[in-house]
C-alpha positions in Angstrom: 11.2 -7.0 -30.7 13.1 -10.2 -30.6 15.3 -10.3 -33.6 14.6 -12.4 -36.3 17.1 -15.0 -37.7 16.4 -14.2 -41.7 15.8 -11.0 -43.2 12.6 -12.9 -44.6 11.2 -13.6 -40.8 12.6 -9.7 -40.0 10.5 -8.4 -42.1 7.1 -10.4 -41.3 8.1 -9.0 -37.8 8.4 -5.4 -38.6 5.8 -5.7 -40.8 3.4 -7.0 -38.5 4.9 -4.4 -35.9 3.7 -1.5 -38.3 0.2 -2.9 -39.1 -0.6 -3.0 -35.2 0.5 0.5 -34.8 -1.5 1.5 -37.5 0.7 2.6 -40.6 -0.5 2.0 -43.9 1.3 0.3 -46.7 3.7 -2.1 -43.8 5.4 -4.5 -45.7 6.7 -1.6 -48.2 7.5 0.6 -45.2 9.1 -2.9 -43.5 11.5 -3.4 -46.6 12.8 0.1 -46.3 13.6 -0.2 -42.5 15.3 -3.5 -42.7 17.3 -2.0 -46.2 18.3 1.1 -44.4 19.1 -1.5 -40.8 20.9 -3.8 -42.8 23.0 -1.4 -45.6 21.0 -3.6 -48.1 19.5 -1.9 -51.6 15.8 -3.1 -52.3 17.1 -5.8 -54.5 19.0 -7.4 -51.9 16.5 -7.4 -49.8 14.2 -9.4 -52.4 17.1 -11.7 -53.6 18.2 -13.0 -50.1 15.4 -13.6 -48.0 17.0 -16.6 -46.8 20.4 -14.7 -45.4 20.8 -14.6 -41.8 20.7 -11.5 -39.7 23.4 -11.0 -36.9 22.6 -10.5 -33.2 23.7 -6.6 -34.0 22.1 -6.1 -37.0 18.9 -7.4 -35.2 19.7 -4.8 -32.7 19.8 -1.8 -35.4 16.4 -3.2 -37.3 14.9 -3.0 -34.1 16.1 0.3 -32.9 14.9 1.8 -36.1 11.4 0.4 -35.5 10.7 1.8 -31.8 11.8 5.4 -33.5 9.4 4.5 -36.3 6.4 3.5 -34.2 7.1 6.6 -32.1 6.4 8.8 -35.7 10.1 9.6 -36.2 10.1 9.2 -40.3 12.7 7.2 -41.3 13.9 10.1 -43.6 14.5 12.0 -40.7 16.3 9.3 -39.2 18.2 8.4 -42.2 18.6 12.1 -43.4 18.1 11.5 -46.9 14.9 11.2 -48.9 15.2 9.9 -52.8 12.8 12.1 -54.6 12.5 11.7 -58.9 15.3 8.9 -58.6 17.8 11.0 -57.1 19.0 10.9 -53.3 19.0 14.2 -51.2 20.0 15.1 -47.7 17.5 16.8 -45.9 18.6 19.2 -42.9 15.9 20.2 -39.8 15.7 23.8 -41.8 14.1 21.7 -45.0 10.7 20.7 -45.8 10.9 16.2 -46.4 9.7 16.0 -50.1 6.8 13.7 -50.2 6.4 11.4 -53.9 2.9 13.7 -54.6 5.5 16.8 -55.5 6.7 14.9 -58.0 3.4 16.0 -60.0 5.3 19.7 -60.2 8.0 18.0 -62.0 5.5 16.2 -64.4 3.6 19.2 -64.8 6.6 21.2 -65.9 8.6 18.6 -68.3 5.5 17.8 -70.0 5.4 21.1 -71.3 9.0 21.0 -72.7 9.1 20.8 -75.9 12.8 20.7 -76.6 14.4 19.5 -73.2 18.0 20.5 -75.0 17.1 24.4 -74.3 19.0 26.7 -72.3 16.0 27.3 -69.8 16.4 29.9 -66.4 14.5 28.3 -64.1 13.9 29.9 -60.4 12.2 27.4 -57.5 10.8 29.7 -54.9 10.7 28.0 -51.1 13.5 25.6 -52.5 14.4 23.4 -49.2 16.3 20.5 -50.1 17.0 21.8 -53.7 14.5 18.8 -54.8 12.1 20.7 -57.4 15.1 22.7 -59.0 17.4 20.2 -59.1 15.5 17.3 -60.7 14.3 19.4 -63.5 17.8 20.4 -63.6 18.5 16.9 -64.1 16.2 16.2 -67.1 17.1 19.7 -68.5 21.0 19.2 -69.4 21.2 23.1 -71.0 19.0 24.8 -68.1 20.3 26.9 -65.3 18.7 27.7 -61.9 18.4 29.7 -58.9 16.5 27.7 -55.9 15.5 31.0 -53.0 14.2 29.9 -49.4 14.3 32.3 -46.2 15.7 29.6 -44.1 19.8 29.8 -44.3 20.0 25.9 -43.0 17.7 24.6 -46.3 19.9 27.1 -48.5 22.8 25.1 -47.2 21.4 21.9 -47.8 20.2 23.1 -51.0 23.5 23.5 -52.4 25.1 20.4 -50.7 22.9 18.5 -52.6 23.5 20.1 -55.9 27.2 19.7 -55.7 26.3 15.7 -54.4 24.7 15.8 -57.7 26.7 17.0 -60.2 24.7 20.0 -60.3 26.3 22.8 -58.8 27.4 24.3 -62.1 24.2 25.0 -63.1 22.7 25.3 -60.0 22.7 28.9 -57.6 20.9 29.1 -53.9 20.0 33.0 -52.2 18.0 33.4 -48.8 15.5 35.4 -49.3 11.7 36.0 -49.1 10.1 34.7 -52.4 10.1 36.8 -55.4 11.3 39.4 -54.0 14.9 38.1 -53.1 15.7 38.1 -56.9 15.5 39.5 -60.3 15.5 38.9 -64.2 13.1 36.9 -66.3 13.0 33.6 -66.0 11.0 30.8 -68.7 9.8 28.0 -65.6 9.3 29.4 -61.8 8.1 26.7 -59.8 7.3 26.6 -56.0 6.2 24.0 -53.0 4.7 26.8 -50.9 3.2 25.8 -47.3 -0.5 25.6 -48.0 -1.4 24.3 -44.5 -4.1 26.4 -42.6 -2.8 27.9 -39.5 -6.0 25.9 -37.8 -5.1 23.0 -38.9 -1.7 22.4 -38.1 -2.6 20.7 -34.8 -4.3 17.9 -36.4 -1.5 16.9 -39.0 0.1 13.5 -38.0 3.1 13.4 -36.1 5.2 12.6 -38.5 4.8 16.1 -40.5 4.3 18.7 -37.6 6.9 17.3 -35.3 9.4 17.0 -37.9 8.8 19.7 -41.1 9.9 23.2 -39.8 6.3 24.9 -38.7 7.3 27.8 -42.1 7.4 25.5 -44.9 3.7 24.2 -43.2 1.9 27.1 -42.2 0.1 29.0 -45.0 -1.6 31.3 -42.8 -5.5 31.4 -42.1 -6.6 30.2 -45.2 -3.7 28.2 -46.1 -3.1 29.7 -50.0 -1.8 33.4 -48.6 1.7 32.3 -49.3 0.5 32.1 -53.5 -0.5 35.5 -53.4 3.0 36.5 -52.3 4.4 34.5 -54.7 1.7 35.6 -57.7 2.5 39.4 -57.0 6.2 38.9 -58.3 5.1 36.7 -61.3 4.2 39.1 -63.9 7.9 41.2 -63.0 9.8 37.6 -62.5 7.9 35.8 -66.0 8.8 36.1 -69.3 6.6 36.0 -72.3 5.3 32.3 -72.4 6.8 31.6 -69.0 5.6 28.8 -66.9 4.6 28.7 -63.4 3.7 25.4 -61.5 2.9 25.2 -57.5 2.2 22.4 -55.6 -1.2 22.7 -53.9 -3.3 21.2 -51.1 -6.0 19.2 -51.4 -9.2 21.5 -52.7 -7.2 24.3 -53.3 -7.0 24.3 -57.4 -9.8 26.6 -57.9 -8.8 29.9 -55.1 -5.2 28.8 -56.5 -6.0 29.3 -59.9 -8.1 32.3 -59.1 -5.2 34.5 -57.1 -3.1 33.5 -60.7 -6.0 34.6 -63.4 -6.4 37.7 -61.4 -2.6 38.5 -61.9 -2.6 37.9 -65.7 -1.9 34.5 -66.1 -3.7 31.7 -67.8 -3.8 28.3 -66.5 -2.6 25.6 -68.6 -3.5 22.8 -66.3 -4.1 21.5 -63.0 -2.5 17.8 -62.7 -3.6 15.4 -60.5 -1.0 13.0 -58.3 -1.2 9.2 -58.0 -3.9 9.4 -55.6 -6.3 11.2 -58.1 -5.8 14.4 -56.1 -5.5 18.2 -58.0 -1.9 18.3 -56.7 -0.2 21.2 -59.1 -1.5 24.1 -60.8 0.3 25.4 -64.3 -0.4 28.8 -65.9 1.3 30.7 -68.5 2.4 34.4 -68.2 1.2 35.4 -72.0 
């Protein structure tokens, strides 16, 4: 790439750069390269079009593009990944939170009726922290406990808490699911890997290269990690409790299934932007 002399003309290039190598959405993806290149917010980028771009800064912009076209995401790159509005380091050990888990957080806070509660919340596969601590964050009286087996996404689990504000109301264990921990608790939630062994191979670049193979792999059928997890609920629930999962694409109904056959009821299964069944609720009663 021959650098541009305006961020306007830098991002037609990029742009254009992306679209031939076949990413979708280029001119969003284009703005978020030259931002992060430049040390620019999103705004800027919009307001000053016009401003010139230095020889180096042409250099970095088109540096970051040859990792991007190569399937390096930019989050990796960047090591942060803004997920529900707040900005979280991410660590090799930790699972890159994708917009579509947002739904779990929907899913949960929609079924808060007083926000101003002291809930005990537990997040089960926690990785960057992202699921406990935005509810965390819309929750000002809740407490948490975020569990992973991986001691690198633990650490980068609290990091992020503390980057936060959070860490007060925030605790991180390894351990393996449910099992690692105790008590009752009013909202579990969980991002388990619900990836077919199978099909791994066949997942873009960007997501089997770069997600550690645990938080991907949901053995042969892809949903064996919920009946690990749906074993512990009626012991880890109390009465009323809520339990929301992210799930793959076509999973609702066995999802929904392995829960009803442990006791609970399901409240909902919400869909993500896309239209896609994206989170399962149920209610331990």
């Amino acid at each position: 790439m021959i650098p541009a002399e305006t961020i306007g003309s830098s991002l037609g290039e990029v742009a254009a750069t992306l679209a031939d190598a076949g990413f979708d959405e280029p001119r969003r993806r284009a703005r978020r390269l030259v931002a992060a290149a430049l040390g620019l917010s999103a705004a800027e980028i919009f307001a000053y079009p016009d401003r010139m771009v230095a020889v180096a800064d042409g250099d970095r912009i088109a540096a970051l593009l040859a990792r991007i076209v190569a399937r390096e995401p930019l989050s990796r790159i960047l090591g942060t990944r803004e997920f529900w509005g707040l900005e979280f380091s991410l660590s090799a050990d930790a699972f890159d939170p994708r917009p579509e888990t947002e739904t779990v957080v929907e899913a949960v806070l929609a079924l808060m009726s007083d926000r101003n509660r002291p809930y005990r919340l537990l997040d089960l596969g926690t990785g960057s922290g992202c699921l406990l601590l935005a509810l965390l964050s819309e929750l000002p009286a809740a407490t948490g406990i975020g569990v992973d087996i991986a001691p690198g996404a633990v650490a980068s689990a609290r990091a992020n808490a503390a980057a936060l504000g959070l860490a007060g109301r925030a605790r991180f264990a390894v351990g393996d699911w449910g099992g690692a921990v105790g008590g009752n608790f009013d909202v579990i939630v969980a991002n388990p890997p619900y990836v077919a062994t199978a099909a791994i191979a066949a997942l873009p670049r960007e997501v089997k290269d770069y997600d550690p193979l645990r938080a991907l792999d949901g053995g042969a059928d892809g949903i064996e990690p919920y009946r690990i997890i749906a074993a512990d609920l009626p012991r880890l629930l109390c009465p009323g409790g809520i339990f929301a999962a992210e799930i793959g694409a076509g999973q609702h109904a066995e999802v929904a299934a392995i829960l009803e056959a442990r006791g609970l009821a399901i409240e909902v299964v919400a869909a993500d932007l896309a239209g896609i069944a994206r989170c399962v609720v149920a209610r331990w009663r």
